[in-house]
N, C-alpha and C positions, 0 to 999 in steps of 0.2 A: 980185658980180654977182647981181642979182634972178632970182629963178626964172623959169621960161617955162610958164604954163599956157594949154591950153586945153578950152575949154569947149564941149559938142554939146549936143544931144537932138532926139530923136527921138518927136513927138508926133503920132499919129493922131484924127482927130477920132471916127471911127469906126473899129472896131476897140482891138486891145489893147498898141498900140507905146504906152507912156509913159514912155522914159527916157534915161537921160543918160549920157557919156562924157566923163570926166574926164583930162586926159592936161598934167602938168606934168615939167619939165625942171629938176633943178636940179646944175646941173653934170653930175658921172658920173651923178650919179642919175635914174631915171626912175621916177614914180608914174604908175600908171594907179587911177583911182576909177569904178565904174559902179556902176549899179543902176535901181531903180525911180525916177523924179519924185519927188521929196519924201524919199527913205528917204536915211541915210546913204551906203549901198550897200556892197561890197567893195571892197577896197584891196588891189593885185597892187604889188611894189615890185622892180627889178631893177637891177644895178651893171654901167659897163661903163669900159671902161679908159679911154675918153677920153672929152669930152663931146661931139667929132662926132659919134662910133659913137650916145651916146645920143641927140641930136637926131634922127640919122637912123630909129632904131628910133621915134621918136615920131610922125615923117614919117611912115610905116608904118602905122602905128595910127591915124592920123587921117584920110588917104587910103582906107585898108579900111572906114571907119567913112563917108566922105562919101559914097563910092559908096555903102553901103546904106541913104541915104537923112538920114542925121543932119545937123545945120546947126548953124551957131554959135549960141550964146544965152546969156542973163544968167542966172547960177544966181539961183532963187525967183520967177524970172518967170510960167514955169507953177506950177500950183497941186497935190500929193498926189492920184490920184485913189483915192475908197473904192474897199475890198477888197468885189469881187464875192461878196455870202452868198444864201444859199436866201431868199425873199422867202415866208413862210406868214404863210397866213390862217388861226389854229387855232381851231376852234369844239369848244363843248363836245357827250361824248356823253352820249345818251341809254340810253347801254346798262349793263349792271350791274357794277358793281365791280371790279375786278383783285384779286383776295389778293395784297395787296403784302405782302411781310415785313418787309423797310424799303428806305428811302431816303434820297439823302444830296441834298442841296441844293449844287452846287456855282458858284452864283451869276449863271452868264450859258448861253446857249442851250447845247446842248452837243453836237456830232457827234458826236465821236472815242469809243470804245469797245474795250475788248480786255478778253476773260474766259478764263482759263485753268482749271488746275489750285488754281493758287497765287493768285490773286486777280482781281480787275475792276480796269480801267482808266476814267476817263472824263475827256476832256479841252474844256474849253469854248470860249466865241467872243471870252474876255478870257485864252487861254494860259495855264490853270492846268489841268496835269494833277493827279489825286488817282487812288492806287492804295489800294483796300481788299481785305480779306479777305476770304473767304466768310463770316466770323463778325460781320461790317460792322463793323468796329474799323479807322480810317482809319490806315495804313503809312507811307505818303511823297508826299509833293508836289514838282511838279518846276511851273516859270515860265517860258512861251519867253517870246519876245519878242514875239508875235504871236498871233491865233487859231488855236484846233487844229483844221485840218481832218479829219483823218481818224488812225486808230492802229492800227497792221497789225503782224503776226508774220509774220516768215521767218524759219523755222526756230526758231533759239536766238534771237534778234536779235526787237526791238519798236523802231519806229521810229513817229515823229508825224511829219507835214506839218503845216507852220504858215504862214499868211498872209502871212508876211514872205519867201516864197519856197524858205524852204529846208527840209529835213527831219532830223528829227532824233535821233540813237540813245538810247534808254530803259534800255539792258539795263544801264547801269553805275549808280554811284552819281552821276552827274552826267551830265546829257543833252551830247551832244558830235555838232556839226557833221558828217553825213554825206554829205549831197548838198545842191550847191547848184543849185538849178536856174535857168533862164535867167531873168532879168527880165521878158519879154516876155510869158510864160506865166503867165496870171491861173488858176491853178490851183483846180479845183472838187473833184477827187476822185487819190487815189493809193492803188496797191498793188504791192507788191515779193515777187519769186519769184526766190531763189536767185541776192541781187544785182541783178539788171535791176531798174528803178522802171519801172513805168509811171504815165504823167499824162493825165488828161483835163481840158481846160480850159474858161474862159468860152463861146469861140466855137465849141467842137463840135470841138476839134485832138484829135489822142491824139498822143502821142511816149513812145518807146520809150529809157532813158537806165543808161548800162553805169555800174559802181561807181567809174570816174573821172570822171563827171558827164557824160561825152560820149556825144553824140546817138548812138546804134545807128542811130534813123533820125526823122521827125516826119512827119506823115500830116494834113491839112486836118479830115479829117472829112467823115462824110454827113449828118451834120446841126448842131444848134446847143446850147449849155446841156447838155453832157455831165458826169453827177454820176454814172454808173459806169463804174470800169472793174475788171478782176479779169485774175490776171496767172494763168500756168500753167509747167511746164514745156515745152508745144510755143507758148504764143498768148498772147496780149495782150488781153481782149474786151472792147469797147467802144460804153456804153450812151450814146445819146443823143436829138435829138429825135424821130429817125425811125428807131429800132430801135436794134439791136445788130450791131454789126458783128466780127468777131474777125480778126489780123493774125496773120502768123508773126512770132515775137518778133524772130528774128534780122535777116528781111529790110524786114519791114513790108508783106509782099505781104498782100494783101486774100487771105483764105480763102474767109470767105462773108458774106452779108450778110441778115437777116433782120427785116422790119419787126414792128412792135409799136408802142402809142401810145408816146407819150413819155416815155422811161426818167426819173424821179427817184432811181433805187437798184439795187444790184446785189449779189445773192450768190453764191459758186458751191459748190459740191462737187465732187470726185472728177472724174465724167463727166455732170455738168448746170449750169448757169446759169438763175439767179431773176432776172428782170426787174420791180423796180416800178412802172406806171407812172402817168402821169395819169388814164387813162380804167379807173381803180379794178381793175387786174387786177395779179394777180403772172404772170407767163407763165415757165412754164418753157422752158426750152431744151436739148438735145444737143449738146455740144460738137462738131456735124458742121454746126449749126446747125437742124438739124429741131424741129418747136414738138409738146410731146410733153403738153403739158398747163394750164389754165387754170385760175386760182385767184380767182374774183372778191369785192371788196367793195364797198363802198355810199358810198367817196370816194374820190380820189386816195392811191395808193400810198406814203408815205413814205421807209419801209422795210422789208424782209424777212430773213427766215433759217429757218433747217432745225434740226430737229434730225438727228443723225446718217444721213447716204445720204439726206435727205428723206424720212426715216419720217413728219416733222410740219413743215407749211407755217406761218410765222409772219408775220404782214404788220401794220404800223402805219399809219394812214390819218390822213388833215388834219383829224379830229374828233377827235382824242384816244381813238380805240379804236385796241385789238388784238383779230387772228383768229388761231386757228386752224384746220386745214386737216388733214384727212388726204389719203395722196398721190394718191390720186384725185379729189382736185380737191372732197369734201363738205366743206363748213362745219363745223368741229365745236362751236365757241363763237365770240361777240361779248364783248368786255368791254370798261369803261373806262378808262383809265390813272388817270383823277385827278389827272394832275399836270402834262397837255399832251403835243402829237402827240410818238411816238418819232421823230428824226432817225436814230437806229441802236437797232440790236438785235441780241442773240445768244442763244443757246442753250445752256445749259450743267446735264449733271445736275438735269433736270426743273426747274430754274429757267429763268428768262425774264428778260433784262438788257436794260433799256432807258434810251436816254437822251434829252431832251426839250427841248424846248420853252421852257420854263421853268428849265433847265438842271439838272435832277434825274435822278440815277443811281438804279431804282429796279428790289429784287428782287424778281422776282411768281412767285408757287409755282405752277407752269404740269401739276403733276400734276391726273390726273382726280379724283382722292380732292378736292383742295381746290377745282378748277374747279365741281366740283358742288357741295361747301357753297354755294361765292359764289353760283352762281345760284339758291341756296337761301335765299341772306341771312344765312350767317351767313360773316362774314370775319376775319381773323387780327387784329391789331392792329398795325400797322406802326408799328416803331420809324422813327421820326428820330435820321439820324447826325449827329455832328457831329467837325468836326477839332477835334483837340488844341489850347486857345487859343493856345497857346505855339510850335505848329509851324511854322518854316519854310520857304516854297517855295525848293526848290535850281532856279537858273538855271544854263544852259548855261555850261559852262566854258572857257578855256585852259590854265588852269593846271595841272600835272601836276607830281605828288609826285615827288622826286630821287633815285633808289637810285643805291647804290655795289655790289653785285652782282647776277649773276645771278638765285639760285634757284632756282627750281624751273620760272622763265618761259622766252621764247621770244625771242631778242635779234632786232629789224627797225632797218632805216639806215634813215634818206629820206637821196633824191642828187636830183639835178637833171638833169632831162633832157630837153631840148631848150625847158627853160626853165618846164619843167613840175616840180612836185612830188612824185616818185613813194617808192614804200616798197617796199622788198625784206627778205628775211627771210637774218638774217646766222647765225642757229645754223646747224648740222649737220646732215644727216638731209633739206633740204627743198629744191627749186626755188629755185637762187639766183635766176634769171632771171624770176621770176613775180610781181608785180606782188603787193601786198598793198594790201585796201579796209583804211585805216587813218583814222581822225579827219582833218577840213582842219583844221582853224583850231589845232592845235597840230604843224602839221608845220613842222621849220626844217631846214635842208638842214646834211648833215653828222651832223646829231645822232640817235645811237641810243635806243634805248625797248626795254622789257621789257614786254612783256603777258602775261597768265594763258596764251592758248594761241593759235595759229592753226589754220584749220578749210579743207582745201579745198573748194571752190568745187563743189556737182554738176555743173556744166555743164564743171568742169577749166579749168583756165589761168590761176586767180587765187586768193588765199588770203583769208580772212579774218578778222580778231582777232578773240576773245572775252575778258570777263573784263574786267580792270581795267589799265591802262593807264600807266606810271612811264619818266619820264626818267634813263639810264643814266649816270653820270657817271664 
């Protein structure tokens, strides 16, 4: 007997609904397929003892899905729509040189950014991360399947958001499926605090989304084009066309709301929030929301960052300069990048890490010693890096190495529960009943896994793995 599929979507002419639900019948089997118009999507697959019970479960599915709007249709009818990107206009500056130390070219615009101890991150707008050393000797390349919006640390954990929806964990040897977030959310900007992800989208939404990918809660927004947001232990703050707004994480109650032009960027520290916006100002903020300081420049804000507590105000504008700032809001220098506007920026050990336009990850010695040569005219000579011709970018995986014991790891089941996928930690010593953030795309129900370690959660009630990741056999 032929299978029984059917086919939805759900297409807004305006607004950001563009997709589809996929629900086939084939005997006991039921496949559900959704995602974006145009993308493959995900594929959910469930068994039940007879094939009424699954027709009925599809009946379910289809009816849930009509009422919120979706309608039959021909798959390839509608058309992929383009991933909403930052639209600049970047002109060149007029102002004196950056002491770059070097720079790596990593081929297409570049958002994403993360500078540690142990190295920079910069991931671009064709999904190829590149992690190098402080000594710029390129380490590892990782290849989502999508562009890299944004690249954020919690904690121990570095996770990418990429265009294709989902987000993705860095910390291992192979980038592996964390959060998938809904289809519907044309995602501009992400950051994650102790588990929660916060998202800011195309039309000015923020949602607030817990480590099994369900809504804590989703908020419309007070304005439009939201490209900050920065997550905390009590708030969620979220920049967009008409200021900054901050929520309580857990509920989504509106805190406070405070205008400002047009947020294109967001950083925070400790106890303040940096606002970039259009009308050439970095605006500080109090996380009570009070406006405690103004940091102006001579174009639209790109982006910003601190150095530690905001000893030093760093700002990148749509002319290809950078400022600095002392915390009283004086100018201290103008320079040029050279190499196109910063999309991100960070601050690390009197270096300055930006990344561009032009998709160049590039070090600028942000000390006063070299700021004054440059504006003396004499500058460092910046190396150009290059990767190893031979290196390969590691794509996202399934596949998981087989051990036959223990060790020295932490044994987690996935079971099935209420038809969901969850992970529970089977050693000794731990909450059997606590939920573990473990990988999606390699969970199979029944089967156990050994990871390096589990780490509880600061907010309590949830664990989660670190380390490297092996199928128990």
């Amino acid at each position: 007997m032929p299978a029984d599929m059917t086919y939805l979507e759900l297409s807004e002419d305006s607004g950001s609904a563009h997709k589809f639900y996929e629900v086939t019948v084939d005997g006991t089997d039921l496949t559900v397929r959704y995602g974006r118009i145009g993308d493959r999507g995900q594929v959910k697959q469930s068994s039940f003892t007879t094939p009424e019970k699954a027709k009925s479960e599809a009946s379910k599915k289809i009816g849930d899905k009509v009422r919120k709007g979706y309608a039959p249709a021909v798959p390839g009818g509608r058309q992929k729509r383009s991933i909403s990107r930052r639209q600049i206009v970047s002109t060149r500056s007029t102002a004196t040189r950056a002491p770059i130390l070097w720079r790596y070219a990593s081929g297409s615009p570049a958002f994403g950014i993360f500078v540690d101890d142990d190295g920079c991150m910069v991931g671009n707008e064709s999904g190829l991360i590149t992690t190098l050393g402080h000594d710029a000797t390129v380490r590892q390349q990782f290849r989502l399947p999508d562009g890299v919006k944004s690249i954020v640390a919690d904690d121990g954990w570095i996770y990418a958001g990429c265009d294709d929806g989902n987000v993705y964990d860095l910390s291992g040897k192979v980038p592996r499926l964390a959060y998938r977030i809904a289809p519907e959310i044309d995602i501009y900007w992400l950051d994650i605090h102790d588990g929660v992800l916060g998202v800011s989208d195309a039309n000015g939404g923020i949602s607030a989304i817990d480590h099994e990918d369900e809504f804590l809660w989703q908020r419309p927004g007070r304005g439009s084009s939201a490209w900050m947001v920065r997550c905390d232990t009590d708030a969620v703050h979220h920049g967009h066309s008409g200021g900054v707004t901050s929520y309580d994480w857990r509920t989504g109650r509106e805190l406070w709301h405070t205008k400002t032009g047009p947020v294109l960027f967001g950083w925070q520290e400790r106890d303040t929030l940096y606002a970039g916006t259009a009308t050439r100002e970095v605006v500080e903020l109090g996380k009570d929301g009070s406006r405690r300081q103004v940091y102006r420049c001579d174009a639209a804000v790109y982006s910003c960052a601190t150095a530690e507590d905001g000893r030093y105000v760093f700002a990148g504008d749509s002319a290809s300069s950078i400022y600095c700032f002392a915390a009283d809001g004086t100018r201290l220098w103008k320079l040029s990048t050279g190499c196109g506007s910063a999309y991100s920026m960070q601050y690390h050990d009197d270096r300055l890490y930006i990344v561009t336009t032009d998709g160049s990850l590039a070090c600028i010695d942000a000390s006063e010693a070299a700021v004054q040569s440059a504006v003396s005219g004499t500058l460092p000579q910046a190396v150009d890096v290059k990767a190893p011709p031979r290196m390969a970018a590691v794509v996202p995986s399934t596949t998981v190495e087989i051990v036959h014991d223990v060790a020295d790891g932490v044994v987690v089941e996935c079971i099935d529960v209420g038809g969901r996928l969850r992970v529970r930690v089977v050693s000794s010593g731990y909450h059997t009943d606590w939920q573990v953030q473990f990988p999606k795309g390699i969970r199979e129900t029944g089967s156990r896994y050994v990871v390096t370690g589990v780490r509880e959660a600061a907010r309590g009630g949830f664990y989660r793995t670190y380390g490297e990741v092996r199928r128990l056999l």
